[in-house]
N, C-alpha and C positions, 0 to 999 in steps of 0.2 A: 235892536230888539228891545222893545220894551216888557219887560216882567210886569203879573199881575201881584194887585196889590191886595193884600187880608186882612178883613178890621171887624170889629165887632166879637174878640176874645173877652173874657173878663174873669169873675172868680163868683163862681155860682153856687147852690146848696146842692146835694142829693135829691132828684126827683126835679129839677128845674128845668127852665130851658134858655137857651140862646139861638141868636141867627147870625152867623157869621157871613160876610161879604167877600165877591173876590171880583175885584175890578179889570178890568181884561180892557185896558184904554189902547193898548196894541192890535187889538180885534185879532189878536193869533188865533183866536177859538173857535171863531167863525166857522170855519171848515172842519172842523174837527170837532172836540170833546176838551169838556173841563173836568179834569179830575180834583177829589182832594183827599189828601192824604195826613196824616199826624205821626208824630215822633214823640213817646213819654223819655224822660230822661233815663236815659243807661240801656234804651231800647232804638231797634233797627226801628226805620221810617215804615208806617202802616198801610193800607191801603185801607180808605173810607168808604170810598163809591167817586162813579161819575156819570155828566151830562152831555147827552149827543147834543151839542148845538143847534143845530137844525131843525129836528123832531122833537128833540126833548126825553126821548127816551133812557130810562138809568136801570143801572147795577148797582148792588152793596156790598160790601162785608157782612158776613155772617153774623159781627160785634156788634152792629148797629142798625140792622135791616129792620126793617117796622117800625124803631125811635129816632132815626134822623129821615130828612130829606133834602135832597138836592133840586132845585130848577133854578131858574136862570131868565133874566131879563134884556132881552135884545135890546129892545130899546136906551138901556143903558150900559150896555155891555159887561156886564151883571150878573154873577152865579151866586148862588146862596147856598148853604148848608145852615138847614134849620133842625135843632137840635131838641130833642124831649127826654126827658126822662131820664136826664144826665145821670151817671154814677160815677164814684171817686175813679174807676180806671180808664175812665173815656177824657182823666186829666193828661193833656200832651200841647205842643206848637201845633196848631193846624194848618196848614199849607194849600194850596191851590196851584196847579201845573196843566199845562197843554199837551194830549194824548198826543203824539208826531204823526201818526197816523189811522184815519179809522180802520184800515185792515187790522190791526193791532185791538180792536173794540172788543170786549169780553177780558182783554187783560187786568190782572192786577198788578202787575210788573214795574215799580219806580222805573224800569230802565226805557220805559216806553215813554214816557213823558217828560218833558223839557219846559224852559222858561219858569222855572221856580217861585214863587214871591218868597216874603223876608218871612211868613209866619205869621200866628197870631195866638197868644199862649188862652191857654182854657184851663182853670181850674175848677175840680169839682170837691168842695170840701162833703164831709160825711157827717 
């Protein structure tokens, strides 16, 4: 099993943006959904949003609904989390994970998703 991999963290101002990548060279996603999720330090892992593979269709956190967005590139096997309007508490590792199943679609449950990547840290100075 190959894990997806997360790049495009960096260290940004209040009010900026970033677009982070989650490389799925495994094609685990295919058939399912790409989630991504973040962890700030001393804090339980988050739930972001995710993207049905197929259709394209997504959900968000409540935290970030209207300032981030999620789509995804088939042709490279390719999710993105494009980010606006950063603020200092949207600073965490960002992660990217494979939902196990679309019956499961609508969840925000870490416990539903699998194939972890390594992270990718985001800082939002103020």
């Amino acid at each position: 099993q190959v894990q997806p991999v997360e790049s495009g963290g960096g260290l940004v101002q209040a009010g900026g943006s970033l677009r982070l990548s989650c490389v799925d060279s495994g094609r685990t996603a295919r058939s399912s959904a790409m989630g991504w999720f973040r962890q700030a330090p001393w804090k339980e892992r988050e739930f972001v949003g995710v993207i049905h593979w197929s259709i394209g269709g997504t959900y968000y956190a409540d935290s970030v609904r209207g300032r981030f967005t999620i789509s995804r590139d088939d042709t490279k096997n390719t999710a993105y989390l494009q980010m606006t309007s950063l603020k200092p508490e949207d600073t965490a590792v960002y992660y990217c994970s494979v939902l196990r199943d679309l019956s499961a679609w609508g969840t925000t449950d870490d416990r539903n998703f699998y194939s972890w990547g390594q992270g990718t840290q985001v800082t939002v100075s103020s």
